[in-house]
C-alpha positions as CSV (number, residue, x, y, z in Angstrom):
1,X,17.7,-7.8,-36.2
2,X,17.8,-4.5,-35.1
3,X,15.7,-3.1,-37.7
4,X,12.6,-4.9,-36.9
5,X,10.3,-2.0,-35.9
6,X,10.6,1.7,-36.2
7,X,10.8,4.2,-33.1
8,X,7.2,4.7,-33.9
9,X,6.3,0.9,-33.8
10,X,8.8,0.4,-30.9
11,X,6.7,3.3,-28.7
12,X,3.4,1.3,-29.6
13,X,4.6,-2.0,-28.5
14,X,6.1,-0.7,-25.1
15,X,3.2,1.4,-24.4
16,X,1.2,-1.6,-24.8
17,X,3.1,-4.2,-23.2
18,X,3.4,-1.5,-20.0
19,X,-0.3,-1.0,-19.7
20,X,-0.8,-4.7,-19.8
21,X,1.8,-5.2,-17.1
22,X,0.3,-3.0,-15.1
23,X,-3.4,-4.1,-15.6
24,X,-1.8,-7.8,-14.6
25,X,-0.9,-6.4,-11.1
26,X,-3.9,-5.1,-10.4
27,X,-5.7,-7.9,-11.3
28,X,-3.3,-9.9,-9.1
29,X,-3.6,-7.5,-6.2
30,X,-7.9,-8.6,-6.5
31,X,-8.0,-11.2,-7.4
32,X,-5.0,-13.2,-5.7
33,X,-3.5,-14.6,-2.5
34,X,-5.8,-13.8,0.3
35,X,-4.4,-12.3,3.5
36,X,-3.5,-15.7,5.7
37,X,-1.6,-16.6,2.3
38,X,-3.5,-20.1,1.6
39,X,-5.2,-19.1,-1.7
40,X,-1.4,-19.0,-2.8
41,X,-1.1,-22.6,-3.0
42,X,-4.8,-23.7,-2.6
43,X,-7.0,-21.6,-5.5
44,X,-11.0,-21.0,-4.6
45,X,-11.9,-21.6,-7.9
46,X,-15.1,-20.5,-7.3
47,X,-14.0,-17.1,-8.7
48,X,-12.6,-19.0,-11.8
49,X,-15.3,-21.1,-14.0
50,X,-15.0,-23.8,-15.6
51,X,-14.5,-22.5,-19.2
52,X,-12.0,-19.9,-17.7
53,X,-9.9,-22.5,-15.8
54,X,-9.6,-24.1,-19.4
55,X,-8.1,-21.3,-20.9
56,X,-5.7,-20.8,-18.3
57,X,-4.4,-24.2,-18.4
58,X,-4.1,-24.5,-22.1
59,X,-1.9,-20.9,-21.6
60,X,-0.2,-23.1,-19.1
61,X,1.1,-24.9,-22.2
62,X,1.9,-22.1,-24.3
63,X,5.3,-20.5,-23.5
64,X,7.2,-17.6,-25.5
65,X,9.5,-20.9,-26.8
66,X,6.0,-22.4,-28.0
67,X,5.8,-19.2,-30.0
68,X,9.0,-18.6,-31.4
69,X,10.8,-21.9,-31.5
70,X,7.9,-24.2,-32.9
71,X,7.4,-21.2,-35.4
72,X,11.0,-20.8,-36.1
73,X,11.7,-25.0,-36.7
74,X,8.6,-25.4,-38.8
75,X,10.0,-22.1,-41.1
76,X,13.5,-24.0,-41.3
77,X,12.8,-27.8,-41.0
78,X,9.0,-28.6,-41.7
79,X,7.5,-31.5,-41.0
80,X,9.7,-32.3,-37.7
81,X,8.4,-28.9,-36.5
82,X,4.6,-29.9,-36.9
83,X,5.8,-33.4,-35.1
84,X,6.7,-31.7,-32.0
85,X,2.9,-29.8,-32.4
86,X,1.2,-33.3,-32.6
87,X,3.5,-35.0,-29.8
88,X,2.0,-31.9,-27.5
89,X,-1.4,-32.3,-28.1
90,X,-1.1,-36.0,-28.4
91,X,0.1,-35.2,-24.7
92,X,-2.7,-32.3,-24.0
93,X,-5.6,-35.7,-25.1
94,X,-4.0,-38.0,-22.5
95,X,-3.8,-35.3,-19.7
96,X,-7.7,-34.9,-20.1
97,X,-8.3,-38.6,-20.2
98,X,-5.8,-40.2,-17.7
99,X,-4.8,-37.3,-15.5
100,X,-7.3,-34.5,-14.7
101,X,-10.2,-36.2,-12.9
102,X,-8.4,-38.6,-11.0
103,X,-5.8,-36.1,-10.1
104,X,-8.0,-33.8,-8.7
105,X,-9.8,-36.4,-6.4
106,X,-6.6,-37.0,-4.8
107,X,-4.2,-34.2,-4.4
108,X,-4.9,-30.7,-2.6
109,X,-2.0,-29.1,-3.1
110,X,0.7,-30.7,-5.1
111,X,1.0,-33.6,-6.8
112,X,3.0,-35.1,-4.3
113,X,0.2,-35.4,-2.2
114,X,-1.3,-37.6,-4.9
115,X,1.9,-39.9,-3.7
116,X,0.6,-39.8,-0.1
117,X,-3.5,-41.1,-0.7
118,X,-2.0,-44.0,-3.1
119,X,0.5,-45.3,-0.8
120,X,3.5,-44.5,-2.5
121,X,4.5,-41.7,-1.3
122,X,6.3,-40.6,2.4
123,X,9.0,-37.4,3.4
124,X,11.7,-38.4,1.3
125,X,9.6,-38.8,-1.7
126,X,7.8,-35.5,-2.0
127,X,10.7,-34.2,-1.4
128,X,12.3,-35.9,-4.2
129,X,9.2,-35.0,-6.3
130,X,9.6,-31.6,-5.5
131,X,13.4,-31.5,-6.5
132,X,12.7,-32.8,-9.5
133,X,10.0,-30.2,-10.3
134,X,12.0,-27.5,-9.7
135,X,14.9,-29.3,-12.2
136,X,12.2,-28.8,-15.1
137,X,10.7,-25.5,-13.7
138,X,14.3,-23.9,-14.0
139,X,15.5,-24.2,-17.1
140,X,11.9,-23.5,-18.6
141,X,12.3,-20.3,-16.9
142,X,15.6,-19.7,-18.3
143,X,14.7,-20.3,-21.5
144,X,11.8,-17.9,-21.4
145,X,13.7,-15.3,-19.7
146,X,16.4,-15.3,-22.0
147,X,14.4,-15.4,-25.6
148,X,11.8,-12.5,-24.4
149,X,15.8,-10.3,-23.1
150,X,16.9,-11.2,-26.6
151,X,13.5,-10.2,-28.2
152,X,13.4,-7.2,-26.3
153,X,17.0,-6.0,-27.0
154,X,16.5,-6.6,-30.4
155,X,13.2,-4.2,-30.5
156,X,14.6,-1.4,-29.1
157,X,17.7,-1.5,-31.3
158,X,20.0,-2.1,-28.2
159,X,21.7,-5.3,-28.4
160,X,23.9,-4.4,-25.7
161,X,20.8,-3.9,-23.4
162,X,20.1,-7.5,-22.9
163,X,20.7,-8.0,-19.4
164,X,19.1,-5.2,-18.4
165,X,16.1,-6.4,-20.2
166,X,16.1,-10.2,-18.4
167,X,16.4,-8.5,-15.0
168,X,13.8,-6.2,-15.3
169,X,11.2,-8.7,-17.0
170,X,12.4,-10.9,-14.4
171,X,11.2,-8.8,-11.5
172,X,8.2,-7.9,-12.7
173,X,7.3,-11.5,-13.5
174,X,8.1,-12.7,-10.0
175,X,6.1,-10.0,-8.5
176,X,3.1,-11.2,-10.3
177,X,3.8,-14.6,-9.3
178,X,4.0,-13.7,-5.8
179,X,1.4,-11.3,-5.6
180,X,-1.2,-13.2,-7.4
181,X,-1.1,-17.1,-6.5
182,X,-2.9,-19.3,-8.6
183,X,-6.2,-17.6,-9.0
184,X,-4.3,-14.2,-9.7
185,X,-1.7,-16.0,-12.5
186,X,-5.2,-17.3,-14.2
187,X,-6.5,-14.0,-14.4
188,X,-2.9,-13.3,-16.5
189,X,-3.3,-16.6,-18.2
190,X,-6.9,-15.5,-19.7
191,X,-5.7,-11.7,-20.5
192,X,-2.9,-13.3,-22.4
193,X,-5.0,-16.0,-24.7
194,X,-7.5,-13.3,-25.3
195,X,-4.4,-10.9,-26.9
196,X,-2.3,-13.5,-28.5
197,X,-5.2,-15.8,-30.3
198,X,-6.6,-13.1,-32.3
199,X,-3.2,-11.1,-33.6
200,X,-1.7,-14.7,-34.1
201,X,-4.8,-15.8,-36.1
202,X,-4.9,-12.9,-37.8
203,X,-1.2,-13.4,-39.2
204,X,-1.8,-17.1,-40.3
205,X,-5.4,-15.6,-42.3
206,X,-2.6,-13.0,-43.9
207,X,-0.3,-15.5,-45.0
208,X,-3.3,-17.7,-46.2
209,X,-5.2,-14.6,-48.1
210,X,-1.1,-13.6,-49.5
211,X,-1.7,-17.1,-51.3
212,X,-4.7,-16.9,-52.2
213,X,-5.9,-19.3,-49.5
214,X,-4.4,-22.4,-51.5
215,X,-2.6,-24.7,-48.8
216,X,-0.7,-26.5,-51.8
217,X,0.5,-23.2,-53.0
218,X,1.6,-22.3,-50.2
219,X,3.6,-25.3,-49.2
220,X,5.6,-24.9,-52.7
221,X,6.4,-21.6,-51.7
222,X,7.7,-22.5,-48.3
223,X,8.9,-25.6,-49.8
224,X,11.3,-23.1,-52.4
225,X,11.8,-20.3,-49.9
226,X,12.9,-22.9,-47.1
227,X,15.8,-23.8,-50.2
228,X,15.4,-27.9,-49.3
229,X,13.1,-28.8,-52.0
230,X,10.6,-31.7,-51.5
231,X,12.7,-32.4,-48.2
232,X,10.9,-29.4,-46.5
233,X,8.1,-31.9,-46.2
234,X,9.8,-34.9,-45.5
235,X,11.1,-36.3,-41.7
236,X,14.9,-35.3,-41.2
237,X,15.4,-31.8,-41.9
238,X,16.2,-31.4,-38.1
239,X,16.3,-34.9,-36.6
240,X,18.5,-35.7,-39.1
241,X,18.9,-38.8,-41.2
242,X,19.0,-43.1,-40.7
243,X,18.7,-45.1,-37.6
244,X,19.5,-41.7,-35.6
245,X,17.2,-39.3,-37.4
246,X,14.7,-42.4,-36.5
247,X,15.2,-42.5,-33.1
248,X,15.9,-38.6,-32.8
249,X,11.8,-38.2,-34.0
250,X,10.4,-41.4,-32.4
251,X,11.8,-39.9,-29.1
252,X,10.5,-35.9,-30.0
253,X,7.1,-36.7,-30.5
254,X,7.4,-39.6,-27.9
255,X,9.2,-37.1,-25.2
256,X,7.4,-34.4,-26.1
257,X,3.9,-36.0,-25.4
258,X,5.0,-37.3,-21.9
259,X,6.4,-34.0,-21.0
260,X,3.5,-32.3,-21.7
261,X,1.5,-34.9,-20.0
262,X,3.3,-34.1,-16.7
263,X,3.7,-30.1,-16.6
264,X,4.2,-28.4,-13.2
265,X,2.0,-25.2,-14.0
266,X,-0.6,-27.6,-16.0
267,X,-0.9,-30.1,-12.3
268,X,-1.1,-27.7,-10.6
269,X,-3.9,-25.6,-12.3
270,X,-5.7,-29.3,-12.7
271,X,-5.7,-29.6,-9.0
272,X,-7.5,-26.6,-8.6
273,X,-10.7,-27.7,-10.6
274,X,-14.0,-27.5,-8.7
275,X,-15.4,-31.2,-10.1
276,X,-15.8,-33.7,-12.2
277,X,-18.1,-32.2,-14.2
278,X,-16.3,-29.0,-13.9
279,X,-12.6,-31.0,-15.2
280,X,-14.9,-32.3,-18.2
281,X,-15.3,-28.6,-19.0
282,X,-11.6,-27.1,-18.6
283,X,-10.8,-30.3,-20.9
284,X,-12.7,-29.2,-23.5
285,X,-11.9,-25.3,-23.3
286,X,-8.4,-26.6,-23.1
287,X,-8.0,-28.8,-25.8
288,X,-10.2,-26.3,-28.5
289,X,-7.7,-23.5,-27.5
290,X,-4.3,-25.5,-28.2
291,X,-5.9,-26.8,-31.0
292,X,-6.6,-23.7,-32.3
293,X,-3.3,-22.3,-31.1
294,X,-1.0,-24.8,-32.9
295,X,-2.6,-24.9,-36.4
296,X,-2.9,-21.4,-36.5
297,X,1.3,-21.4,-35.5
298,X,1.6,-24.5,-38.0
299,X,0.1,-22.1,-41.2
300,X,2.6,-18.8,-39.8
301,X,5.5,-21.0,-39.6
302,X,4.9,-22.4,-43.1
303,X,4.2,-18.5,-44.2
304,X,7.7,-18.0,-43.0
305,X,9.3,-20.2,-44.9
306,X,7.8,-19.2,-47.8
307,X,8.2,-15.4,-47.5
308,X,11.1,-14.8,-45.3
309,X,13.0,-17.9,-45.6
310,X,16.4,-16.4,-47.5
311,X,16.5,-14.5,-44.3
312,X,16.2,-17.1,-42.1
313,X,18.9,-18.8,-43.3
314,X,21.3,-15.8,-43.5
315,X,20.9,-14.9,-40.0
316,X,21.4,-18.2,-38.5
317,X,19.9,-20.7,-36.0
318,X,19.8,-17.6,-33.7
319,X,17.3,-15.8,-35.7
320,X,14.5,-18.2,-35.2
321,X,13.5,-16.8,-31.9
322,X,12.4,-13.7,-34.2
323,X,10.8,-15.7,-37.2
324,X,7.2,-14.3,-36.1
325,X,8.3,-10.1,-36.4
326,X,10.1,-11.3,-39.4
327,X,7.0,-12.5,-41.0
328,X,4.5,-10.0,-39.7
329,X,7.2,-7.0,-41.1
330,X,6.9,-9.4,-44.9
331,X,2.9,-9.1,-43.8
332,X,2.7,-5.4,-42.9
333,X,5.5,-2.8,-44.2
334,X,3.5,-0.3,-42.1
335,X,4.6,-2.3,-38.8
336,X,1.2,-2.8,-37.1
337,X,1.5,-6.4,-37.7
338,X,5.1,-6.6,-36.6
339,X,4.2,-4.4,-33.4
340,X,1.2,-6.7,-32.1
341,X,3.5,-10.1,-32.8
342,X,5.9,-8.9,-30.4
343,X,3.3,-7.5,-27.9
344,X,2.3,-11.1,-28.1
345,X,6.0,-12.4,-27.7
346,X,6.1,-10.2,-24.2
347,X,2.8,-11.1,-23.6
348,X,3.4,-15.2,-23.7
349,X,6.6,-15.0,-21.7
350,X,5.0,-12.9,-18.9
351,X,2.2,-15.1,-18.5
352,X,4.5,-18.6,-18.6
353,X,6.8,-17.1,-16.5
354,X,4.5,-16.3,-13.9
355,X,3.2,-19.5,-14.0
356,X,6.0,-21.6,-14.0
357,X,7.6,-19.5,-11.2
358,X,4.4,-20.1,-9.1
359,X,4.1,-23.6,-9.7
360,X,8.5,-23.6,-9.1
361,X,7.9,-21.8,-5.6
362,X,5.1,-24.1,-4.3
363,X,7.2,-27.3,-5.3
364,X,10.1,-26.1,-3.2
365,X,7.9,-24.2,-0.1
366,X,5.5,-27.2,0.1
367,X,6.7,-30.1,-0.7
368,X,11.1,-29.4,-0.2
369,X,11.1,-26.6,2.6
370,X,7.5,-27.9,4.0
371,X,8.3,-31.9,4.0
372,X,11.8,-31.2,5.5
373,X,10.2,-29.0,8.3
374,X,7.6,-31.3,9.2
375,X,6.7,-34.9,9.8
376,X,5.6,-37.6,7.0
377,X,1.4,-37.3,7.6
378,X,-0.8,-35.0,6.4
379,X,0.5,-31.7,6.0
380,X,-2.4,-29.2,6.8
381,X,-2.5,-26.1,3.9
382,X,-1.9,-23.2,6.5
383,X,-0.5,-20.0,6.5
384,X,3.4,-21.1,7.2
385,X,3.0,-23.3,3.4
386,X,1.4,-20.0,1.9
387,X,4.7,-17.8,3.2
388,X,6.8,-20.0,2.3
389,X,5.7,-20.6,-1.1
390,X,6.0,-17.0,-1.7
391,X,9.4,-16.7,-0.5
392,X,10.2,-19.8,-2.6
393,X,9.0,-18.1,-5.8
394,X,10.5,-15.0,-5.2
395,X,13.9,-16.5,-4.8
396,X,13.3,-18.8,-7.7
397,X,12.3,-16.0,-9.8
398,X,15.5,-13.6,-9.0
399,X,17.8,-16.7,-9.3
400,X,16.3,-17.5,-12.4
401,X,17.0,-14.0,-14.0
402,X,20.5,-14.5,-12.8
403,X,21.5,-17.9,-14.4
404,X,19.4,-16.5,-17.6
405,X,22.0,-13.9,-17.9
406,X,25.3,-16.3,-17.6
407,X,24.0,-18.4,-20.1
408,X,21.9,-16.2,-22.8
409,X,24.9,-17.4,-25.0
410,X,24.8,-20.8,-24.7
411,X,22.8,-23.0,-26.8
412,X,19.3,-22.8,-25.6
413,X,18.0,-26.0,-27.1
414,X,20.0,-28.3,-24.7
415,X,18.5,-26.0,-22.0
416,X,14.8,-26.6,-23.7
417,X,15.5,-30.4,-24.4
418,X,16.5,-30.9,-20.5
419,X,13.4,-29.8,-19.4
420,X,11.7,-31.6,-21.4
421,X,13.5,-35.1,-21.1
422,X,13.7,-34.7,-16.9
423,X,9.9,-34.0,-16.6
424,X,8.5,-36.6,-19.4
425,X,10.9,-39.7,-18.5
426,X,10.8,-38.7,-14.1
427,X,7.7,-36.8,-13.8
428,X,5.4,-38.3,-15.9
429,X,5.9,-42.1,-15.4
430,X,5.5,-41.3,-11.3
431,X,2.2,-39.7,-11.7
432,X,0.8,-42.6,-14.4
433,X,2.5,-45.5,-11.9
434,X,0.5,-43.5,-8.5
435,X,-2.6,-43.3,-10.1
436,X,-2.8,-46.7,-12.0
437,X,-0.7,-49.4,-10.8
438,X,-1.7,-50.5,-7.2
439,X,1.7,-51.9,-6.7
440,X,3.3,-49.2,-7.1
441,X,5.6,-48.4,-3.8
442,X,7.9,-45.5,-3.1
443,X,11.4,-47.2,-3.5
444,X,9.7,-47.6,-7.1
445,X,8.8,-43.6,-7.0
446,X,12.3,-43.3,-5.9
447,X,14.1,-45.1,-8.3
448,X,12.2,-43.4,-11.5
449,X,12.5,-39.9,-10.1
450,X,16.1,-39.9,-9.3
451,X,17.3,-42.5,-12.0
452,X,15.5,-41.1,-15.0
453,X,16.6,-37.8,-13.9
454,X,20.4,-38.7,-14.0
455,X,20.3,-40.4,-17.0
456,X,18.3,-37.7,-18.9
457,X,21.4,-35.6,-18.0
458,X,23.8,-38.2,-18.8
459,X,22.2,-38.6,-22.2
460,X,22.1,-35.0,-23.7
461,X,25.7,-34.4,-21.9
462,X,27.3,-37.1,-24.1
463,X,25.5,-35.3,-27.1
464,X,26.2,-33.4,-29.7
465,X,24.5,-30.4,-28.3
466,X,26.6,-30.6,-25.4
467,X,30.1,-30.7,-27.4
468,X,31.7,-31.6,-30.8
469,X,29.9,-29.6,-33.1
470,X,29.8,-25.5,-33.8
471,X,26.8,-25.1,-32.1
472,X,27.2,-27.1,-28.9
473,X,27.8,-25.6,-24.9
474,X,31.3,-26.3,-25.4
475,X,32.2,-26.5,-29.3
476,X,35.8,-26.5,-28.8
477,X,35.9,-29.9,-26.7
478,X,34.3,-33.6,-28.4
479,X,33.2,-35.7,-25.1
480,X,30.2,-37.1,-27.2
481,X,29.7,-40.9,-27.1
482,X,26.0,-41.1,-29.3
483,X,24.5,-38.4,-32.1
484,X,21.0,-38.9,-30.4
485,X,20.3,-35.2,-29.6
486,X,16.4,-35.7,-28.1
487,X,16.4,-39.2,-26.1
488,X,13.2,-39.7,-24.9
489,X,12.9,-42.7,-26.8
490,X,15.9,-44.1,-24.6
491,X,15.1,-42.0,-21.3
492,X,10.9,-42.6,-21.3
493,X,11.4,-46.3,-21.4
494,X,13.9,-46.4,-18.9
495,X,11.8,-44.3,-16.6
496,X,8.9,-46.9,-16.4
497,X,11.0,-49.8,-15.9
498,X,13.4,-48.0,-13.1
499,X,9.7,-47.3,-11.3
500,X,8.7,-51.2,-12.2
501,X,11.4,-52.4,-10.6
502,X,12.1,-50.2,-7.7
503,X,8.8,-51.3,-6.9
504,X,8.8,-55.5,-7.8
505,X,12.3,-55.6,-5.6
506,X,10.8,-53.4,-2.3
507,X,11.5,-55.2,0.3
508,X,8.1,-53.9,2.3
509,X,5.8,-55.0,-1.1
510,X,6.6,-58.5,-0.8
511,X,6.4,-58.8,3.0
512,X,2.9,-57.1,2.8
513,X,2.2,-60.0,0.3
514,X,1.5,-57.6,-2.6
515,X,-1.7,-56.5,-0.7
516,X,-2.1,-52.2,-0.8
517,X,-3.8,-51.2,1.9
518,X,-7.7,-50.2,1.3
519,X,-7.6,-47.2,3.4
520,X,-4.7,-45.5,1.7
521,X,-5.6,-46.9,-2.2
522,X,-8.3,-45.3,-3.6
523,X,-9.8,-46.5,-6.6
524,X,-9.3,-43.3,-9.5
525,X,-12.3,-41.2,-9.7
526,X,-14.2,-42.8,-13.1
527,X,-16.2,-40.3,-15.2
């Protein structure tokens, strides 16, 4: 892989990607955290519109592992690829509907503070809440930090440089998040889209005008170049095959909606909106952009397969990270094309990494540090939850950078699948329960949070990508007890029902007679 660009190319992409870092922290400087720290954690979105605040929360979604894995499983496996494209904006569609509005009407900060209006909440469960947040903000962060170090080793022709290159992108991706806050990071967020949805579009209408823009063509070739035949675009080429191939896809797109349902960065941009009206908007601006986003990644991914998938399979599993510079240097022999793909790559892992590392520092300043530090009650947004938001961040950021270089070896799709298994089967049934089901107390929040946590832990530890196969953590011991490899079809479930019944068996519910209390339940804003 270290022939992807030429020294020519390679000045071009870091000469772009330095201006744009640079640009970013001025517009962060501006535009972000105001002096007494509170626009850190509590956006005036009055500098934001409507239509803008869409496109930042639909780049919320979009992470340099959207890019390059999605991309890199449809080349190899097909149609489970474009299953976990429809399971996201399956998940994007309920967001706007169940989520946005409501969510917005009841939380200032965090969503833990939905918890407090609704009457399940308290100190030990925003605490909780926010643990839990930072258990699916890490290892996203990982995972980004880690494919953009390997991405950027592999341009400059210095594998050995890989370290260097997760620290340094680190830094400068935790200054922006600290310097910026949330008005700042959507300023990144709107930069980004408006670089990555034109060169990305512009590779899938290459691929399309290669075939002469004749989809059935096209899938034949990727169908040949992927060598599987008719399989290509069948179920099973990653999932895998019988009742555990079935459950393996029920539980992606399954898991994969939920997660993406319950996002960190994505509440916490939602919080921010200005109105009802104004949420109707950033739905729509939302939804158009990932729409866009993901069928323009579904036709490059298919491209792949059909012109560079003899290379794909040669270099390995590991390669897939780089499936877009492959195809873009098939595209373009001149490198132009290969060039603005991986200005795009840096480009998507700055902006998510920002983001998440924002959205990572306010869980554990506001609602870990802040909740510990005060009294259960309102919890005014002042200057002491703006500083230590920012020292939150910062320290999640470095941390980050130093776990993503222990484990840039290990299996990264464990690392990915945690994420999203903790925040779809913990995160997501909490915020559904809180907003919809009166009866919903905080043993129940408890209970889901903690319990679907552990046994989303549990479940892909027991699993083949934990051990017992080549490409697990630890390939050399077998402590495997099930060959489900994505259980959200197990851990989602499990996650409703632990909140159900935390909540049936409190204690307080049934001495309050089942009644909530009218001054702490608010009905859901209706649209």
């Amino acid at each position: 892989m270290t022939t992807l660009l030429d020294p020519s190319s390679r000045s071009l992409v870091f000469a772009v990607f330095s201006v744009f870092v640079v640009i970013c922290l001025m517009l962060c400087i501006v535009t972000g955290a105001d002096e007494d720290d509170r626009a850190l954690v509590r956006s005036d979105s009055r500098r934001l519109r409507s239509w803008q605040q869409g496109i930042a929360m639909g780049g919320d979604t979009t992470t340099v592992a959207t890019v390059t894995v999605l991309v890199g499983m449809v080349a190899t496996t097909g149609f489970d690829g474009l299953g976990v494209m429809l399971g996201s904006l399956i998940g994007v569609m309920l967001l706007l509907v169940l989520i946005v509005e409501p969510l917005r009407g009841h939380a200032s900060l965090t969503a833990a503070d939905l918890l407090d209006a609704r009457g399940s909440g308290g100190t030990t469960v925003r605490v909780s809440w926010g643990v839990v947040t930072l258990l699916v903000c890490f290892p996203l962060l990982v995972v980004q930090l880690v494919v953009v170090g390997n991405v950027a080793a592999a341009l400059i022709g210095q594998p050995g440089a890989r370290t260097g290159c997760i620290v340094v992108i680190g830094c400068v991706m935790t200054a922006l998040a600290v310097s910026g806050g949330i008005r700042g990071t959507g300023v990144v967020m709107i930069a980004k889209s408006a670089i990555a949805l034109p060169v990305l579009v512009a590779a899938a209408v290459l691929v399309l005008h290669r075939f002469g823009w004749d989809p059935g063509r096209l899938l034949d070739a990727a169908a040949h170049g992927s060598r599987t035949g008719g399989a290509y675009l069948r179920p099973g080429g990653y999932t895998g095959e019988g009742w555990v191939g079935a459950v393996n896809r029920i539980g992606q797109t399954f898991g994969m909606t939920m997660a993406t349902l319950a996002m960190p960065a994505v509440l916490m941009r939602a919080i921010s909106t200005k109105s009802p009206r104004g949420a109707r908007t950033v739905g729509r601006w939302m939804l158009g952009e990932l729409t866009l986003l993901y069928g323009t990644l579904a036709v490059v991914g298919v491209g792949a397969a059909a012109l560079v998938g003899e290379a794909l399979r040669e270099a390995g599993p590991a390669a897939q990270v780089f499936t877009p510079l492959l195809l873009g240097r098939a595209l373009d022999s001149g490198g132009v094309l290969v060039a603005a793909l991986a200005c795009v790559l840096f480009l998507t892992a700055l902006a998510a990494v920002v983001d998440v590392t924002l959205a990572a520092g306010i869980a554990l300043g506001r609602d870990v540090l802040g909740a510990s530090a005060k009294p259960a009650g309102r919890r005014p947004a002042g200057t002491a939850d703006g500083a230590a938001s920012r020292w939150s961040a910062a320290l999640t950021g470095a941390l980050a950078a130093v776990v993503a270089v222990v484990v840039a070896d290990w299996n990264l799709v464990v690392v990915s699948t945690l994420w999203l298994a903790v925040c779809g089967a913990a995160l997501a049934p909490v915020l559904l329960y809180a907003l919809y089901w009166p009866g919903f107390t905080a043993r129940g929040a408890l209970w889901c949070l903690w319990g679907a946590t552990v046994l989303s832990v549990v479940a892909l530890a027991l699993s083949p990508y934990t051990s017992g196969t080549p490409g697990s953590i630890f390939p050399e011991h077998d402590f495997r007890i099930w060959d489900v490899t994505i259980p959200g079809l197990v851990t989602v479930p499990a996650g409703f029902l632990l909140g159900w019944l935390g909540s049936v068996t409190d204690p307080r519910r049934a001495a309050a007679g089942d009644a909530p209390d009218p001054e702490r339940r608010r009905e859901p804003d209706t649209v």
